[in-house]
DRENDRENSE-581269 format. One line per 2 residues: number of its first residue (from 1); for each residue x, y, z of N, C-alpha, C, O. Coordinates in steps of 0.05 Angstrom, whole numbers, plus 5000, padded with zeros to 4 digits. Example, Ala and Ser with C-alpha at 12.3 -4.5 7.8 and 13.67 -1.06 7.14 Angstrom:
<recs>
1) 5264:4886:5156:5246:4910:5156:5264:4934:5156:5285:4934:5169; 5257:4955:5142:5273:4979:5143:5258:5001:5157:5268:5023:5161
</recs>
This chain:
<recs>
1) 9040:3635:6806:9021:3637:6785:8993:3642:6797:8990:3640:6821; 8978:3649:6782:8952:3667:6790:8939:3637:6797:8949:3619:6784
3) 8920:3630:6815:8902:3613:6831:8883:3606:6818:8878:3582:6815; 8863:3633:6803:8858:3629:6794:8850:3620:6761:8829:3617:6749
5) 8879:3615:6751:8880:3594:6738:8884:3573:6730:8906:3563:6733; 8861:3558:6714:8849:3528:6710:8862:3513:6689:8854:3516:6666
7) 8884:3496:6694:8888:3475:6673:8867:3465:6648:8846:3454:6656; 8869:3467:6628:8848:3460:6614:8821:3476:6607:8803:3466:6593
9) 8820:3493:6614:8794:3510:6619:8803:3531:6589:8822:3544:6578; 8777:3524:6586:8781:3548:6568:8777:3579:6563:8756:3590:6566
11) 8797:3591:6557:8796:3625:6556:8783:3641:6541:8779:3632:6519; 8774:3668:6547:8768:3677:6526:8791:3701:6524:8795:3704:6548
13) 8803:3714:6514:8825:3730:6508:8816:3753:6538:8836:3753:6553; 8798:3768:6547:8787:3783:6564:8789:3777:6587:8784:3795:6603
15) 8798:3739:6602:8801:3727:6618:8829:3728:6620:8837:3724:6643; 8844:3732:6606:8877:3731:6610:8890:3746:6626:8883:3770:6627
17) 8907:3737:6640:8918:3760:6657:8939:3776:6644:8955:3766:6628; 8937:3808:6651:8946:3831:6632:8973:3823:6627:8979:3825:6603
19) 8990:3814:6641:9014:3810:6629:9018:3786:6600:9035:3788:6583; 8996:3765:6602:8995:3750:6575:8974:3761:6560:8976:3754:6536
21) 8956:3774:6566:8958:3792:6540:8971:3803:6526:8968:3802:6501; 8994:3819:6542:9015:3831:6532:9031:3814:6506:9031:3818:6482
23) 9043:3793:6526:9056:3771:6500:9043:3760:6482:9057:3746:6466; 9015:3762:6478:8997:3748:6462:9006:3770:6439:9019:3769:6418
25) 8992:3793:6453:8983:3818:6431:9025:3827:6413:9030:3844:6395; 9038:3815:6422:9068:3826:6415:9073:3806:6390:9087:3812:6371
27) 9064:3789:6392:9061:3763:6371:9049:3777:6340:9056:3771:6317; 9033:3793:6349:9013:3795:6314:9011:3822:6321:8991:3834:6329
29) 9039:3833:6316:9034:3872:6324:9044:3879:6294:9045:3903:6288; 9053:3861:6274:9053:3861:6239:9021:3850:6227:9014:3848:6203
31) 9009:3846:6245:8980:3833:6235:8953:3863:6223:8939:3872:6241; 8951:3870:6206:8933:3889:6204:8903:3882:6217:8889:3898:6229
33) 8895:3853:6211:8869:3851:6219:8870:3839:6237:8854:3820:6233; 8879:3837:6258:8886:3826:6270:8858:3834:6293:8850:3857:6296
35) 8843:3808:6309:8820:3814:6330:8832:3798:6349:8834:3775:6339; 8840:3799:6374:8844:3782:6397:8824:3772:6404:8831:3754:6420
37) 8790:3773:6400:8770:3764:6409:8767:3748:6389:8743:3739:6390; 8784:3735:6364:8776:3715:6352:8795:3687:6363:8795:3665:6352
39) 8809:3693:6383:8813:3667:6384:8807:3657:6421:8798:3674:6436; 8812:3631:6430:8808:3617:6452:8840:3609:6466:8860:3609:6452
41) 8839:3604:6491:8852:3605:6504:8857:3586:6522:8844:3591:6542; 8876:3556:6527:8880:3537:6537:8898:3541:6559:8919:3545:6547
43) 8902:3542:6581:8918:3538:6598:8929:3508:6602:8914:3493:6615; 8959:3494:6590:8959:3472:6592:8994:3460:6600:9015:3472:6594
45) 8992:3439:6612:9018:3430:6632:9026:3413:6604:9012:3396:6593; 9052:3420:6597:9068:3403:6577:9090:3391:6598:9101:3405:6616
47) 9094:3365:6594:9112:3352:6616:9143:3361:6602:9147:3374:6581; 9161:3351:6618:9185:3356:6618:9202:3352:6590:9218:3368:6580
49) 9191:3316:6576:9201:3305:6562:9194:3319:6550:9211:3337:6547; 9165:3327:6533:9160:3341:6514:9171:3360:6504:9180:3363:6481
51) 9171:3376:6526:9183:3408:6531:9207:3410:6517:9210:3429:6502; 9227:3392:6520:9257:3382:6520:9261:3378:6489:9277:3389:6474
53) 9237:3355:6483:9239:3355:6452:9230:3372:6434:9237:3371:6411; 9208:3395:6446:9203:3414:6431:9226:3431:6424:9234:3438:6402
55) 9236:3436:6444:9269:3459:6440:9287:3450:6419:9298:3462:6400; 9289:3423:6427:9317:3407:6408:9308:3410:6385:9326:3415:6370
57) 9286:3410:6374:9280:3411:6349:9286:3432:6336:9297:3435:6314; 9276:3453:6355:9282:3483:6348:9306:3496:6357:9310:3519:6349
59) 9319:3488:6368:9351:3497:6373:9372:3481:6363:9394:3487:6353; 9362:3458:6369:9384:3430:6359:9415:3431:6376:9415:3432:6401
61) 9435:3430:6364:9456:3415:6389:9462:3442:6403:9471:3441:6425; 9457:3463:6394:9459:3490:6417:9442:3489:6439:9442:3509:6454
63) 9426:3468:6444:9404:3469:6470:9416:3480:6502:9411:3500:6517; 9433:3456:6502:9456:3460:6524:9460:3488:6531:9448:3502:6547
65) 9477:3492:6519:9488:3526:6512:9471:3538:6517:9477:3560:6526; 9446:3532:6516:9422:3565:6513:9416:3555:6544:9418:3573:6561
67) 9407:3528:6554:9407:3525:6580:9416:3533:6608:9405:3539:6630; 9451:3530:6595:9471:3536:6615:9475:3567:6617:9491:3573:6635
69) 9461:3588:6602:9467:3610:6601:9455:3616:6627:9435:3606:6639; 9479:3643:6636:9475:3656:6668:9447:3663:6668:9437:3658:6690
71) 9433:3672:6653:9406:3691:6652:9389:3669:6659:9374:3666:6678; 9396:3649:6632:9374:3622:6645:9376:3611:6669:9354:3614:6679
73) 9388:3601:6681:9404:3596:6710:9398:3612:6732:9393:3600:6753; 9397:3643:6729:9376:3654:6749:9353:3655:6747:9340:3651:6768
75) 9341:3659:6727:9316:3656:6715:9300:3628:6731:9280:3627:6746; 9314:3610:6723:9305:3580:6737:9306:3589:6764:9284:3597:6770
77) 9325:3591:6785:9332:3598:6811:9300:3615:6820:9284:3610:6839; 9299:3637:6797:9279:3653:6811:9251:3637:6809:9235:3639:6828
79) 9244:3621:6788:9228:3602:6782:9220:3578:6808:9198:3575:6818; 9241:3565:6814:9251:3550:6841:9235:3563:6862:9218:3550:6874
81) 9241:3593:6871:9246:3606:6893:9212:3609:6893:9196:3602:6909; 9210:3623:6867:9175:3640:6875:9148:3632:6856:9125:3642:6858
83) 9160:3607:6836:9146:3599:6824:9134:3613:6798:9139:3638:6798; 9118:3601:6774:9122:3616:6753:9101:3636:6750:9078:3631:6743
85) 9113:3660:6755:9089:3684:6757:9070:3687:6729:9046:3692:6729; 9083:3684:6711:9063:3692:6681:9065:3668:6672:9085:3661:6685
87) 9059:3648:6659:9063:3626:6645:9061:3641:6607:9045:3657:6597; 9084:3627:6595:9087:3627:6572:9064:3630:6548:9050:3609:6551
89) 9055:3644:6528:9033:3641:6506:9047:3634:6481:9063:3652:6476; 9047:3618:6465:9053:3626:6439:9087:3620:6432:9096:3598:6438
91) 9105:3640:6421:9121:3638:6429:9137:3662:6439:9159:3670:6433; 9119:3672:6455:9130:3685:6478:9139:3669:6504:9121:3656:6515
93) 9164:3668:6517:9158:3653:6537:9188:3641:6530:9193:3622:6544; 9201:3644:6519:9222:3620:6504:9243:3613:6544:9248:3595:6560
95) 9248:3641:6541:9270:3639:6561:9257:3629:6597:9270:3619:6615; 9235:3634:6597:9210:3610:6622:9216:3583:6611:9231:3567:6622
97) 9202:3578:6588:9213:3552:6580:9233:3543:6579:9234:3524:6594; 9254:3547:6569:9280:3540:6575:9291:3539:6607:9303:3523:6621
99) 9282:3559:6611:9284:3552:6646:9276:3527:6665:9289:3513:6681; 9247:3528:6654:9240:3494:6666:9256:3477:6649:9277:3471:6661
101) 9255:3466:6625:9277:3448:6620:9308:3442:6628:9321:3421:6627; 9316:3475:6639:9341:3468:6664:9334:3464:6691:9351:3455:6706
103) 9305:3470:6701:9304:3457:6721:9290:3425:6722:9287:3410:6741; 9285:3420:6697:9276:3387:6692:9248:3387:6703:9238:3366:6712
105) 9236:3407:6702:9211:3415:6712:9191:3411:6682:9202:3406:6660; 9159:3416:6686:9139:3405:6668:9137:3446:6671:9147:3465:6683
107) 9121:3440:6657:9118:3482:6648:9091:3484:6645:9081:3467:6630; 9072:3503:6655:9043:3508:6649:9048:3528:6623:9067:3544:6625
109) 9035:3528:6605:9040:3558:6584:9006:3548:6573:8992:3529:6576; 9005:3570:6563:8972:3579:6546:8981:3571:6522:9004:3575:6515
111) 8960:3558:6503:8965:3552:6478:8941:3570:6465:8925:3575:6483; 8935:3580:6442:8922:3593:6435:8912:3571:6406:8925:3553:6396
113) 8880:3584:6397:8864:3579:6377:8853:3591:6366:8835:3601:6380; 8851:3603:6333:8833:3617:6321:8810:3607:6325:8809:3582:6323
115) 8788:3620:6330:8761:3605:6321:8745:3626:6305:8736:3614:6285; 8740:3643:6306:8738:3670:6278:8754:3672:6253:8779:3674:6254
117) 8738:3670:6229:8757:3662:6211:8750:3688:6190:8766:3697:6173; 8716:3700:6197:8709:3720:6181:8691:3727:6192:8685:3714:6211
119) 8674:3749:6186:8652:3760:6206:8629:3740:6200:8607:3744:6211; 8630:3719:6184:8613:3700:6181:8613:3669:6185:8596:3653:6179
121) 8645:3663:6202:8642:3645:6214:8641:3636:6248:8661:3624:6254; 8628:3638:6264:8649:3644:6292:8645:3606:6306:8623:3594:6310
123) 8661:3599:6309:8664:3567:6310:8649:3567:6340:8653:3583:6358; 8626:3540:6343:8614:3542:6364:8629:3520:6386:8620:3517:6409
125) 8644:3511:6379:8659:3488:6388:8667:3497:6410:8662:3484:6431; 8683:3524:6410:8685:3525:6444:8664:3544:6461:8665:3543:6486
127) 8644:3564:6447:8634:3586:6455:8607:3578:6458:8593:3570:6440; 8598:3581:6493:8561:3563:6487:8545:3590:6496:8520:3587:6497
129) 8555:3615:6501:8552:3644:6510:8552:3658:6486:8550:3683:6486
</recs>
């Protein structure tokens, strides 16, 4: 993973590295108004347990199954071997995540925030620039 990025720190969409832009911008490619400069950008470590219960919720007793799959299994291996080159945004990322949860590993992924809601609000809460 890139060095220079900061747990907790906040992003501005222009700070992202080009490959999560990519998965950001694949998310809202049905969005007409869509501005990537209206939202913020968290880089943040979800531990293992979490991670684990987030899936089950969303997969339920097929978890296993999607775990044990060959793809996930190398995927993890290559994870293991070279560490996680792009970290997950959104829900791009499923099969990274699922990977750390077969390796029982904690997962860094970017969480994202609107803070532009109209050309007349822009939230100052994270922006002091």
């Amino acid at each position: 993973m890139n060095k220079d990025l900061e747990l907790n720190r906040i992003f501005k969409y222009n700070e992202l590295p080009v490959a999560v832009k990519a998965d950001f911008l694949i998310q809202f490619e049905e969005e007409q108004e869509f501005n990537p400069s209206d939202y913020v950008f968290y880089l943040k470590m979800i531990p293992y347990q979490q991670l684990f219960e987030e899936f089950d919720s969303i997969i339920g007793p097929n978890l296993l199954n999607e775990i044990e799959n060959v793809y996930i299994s190398e995927l993890a291996e290559d994870i293991k071997t070279n560490g996680l080159i792009n970290p997950p945004i959104g829900c791009e990322g499923i099969h990274r995540s699922l990977a750390h949860i077969y390796l029982r590993k904690d997962l860094v992924r970017f969480e994202f925030e609107r803070i532009r809601f109209s050309d007349n609000f822009l939230s100052d809460r994270y922006l002091s620039d």
